[in-house]
C-alpha positions in Angstrom: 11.3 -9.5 -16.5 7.8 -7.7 -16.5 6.6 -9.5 -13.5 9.7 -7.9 -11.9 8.3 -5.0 -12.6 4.5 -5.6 -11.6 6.3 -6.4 -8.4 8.0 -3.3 -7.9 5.0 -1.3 -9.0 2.7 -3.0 -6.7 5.6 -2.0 -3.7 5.6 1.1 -4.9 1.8 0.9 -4.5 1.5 -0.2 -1.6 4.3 2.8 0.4 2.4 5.4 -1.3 -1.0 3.8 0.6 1.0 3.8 3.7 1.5 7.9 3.3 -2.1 7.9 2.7 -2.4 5.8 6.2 -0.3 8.8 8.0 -2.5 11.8 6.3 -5.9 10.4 6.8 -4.9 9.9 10.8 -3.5 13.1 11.0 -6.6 14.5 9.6 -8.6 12.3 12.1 -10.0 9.6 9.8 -9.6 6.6 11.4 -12.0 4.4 9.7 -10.3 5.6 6.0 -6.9 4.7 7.6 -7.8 1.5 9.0 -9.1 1.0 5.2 -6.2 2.8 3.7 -3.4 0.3 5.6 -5.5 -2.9 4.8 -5.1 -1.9 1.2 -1.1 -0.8 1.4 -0.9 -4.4 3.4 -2.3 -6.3 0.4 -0.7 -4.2 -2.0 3.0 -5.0 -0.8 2.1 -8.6 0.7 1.1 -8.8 -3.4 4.0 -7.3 -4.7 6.3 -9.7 -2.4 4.5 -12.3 -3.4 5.2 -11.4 -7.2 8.8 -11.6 -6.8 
């Protein structure tokens, strides 16, 4: 059951890193984004993963 969680969290993780993604372009960071979305990618390919 906690590795159900972990999962989630790790989702939860990763969408939150994906706002991050949208806030750092809009604020013309692109290398931080590119950064940013790498991390949110591993972060929910992780919490998939978990499942």
């Amino acid at each position: 059951m906690s590795s159900n969680w972990t999962a989630a969290a790790m989702v939860f993780i990763g969408l939150f890193m994906i706002g991050g993604v949208f806030s750092f372009l809009k604020q013309g960071m692109k290398v931080g984004a590119v950064v940013l979305g790498i991390g949110a990618a591993l972060a929910i390919t992780a919490g998939v993963m978990w499942w």
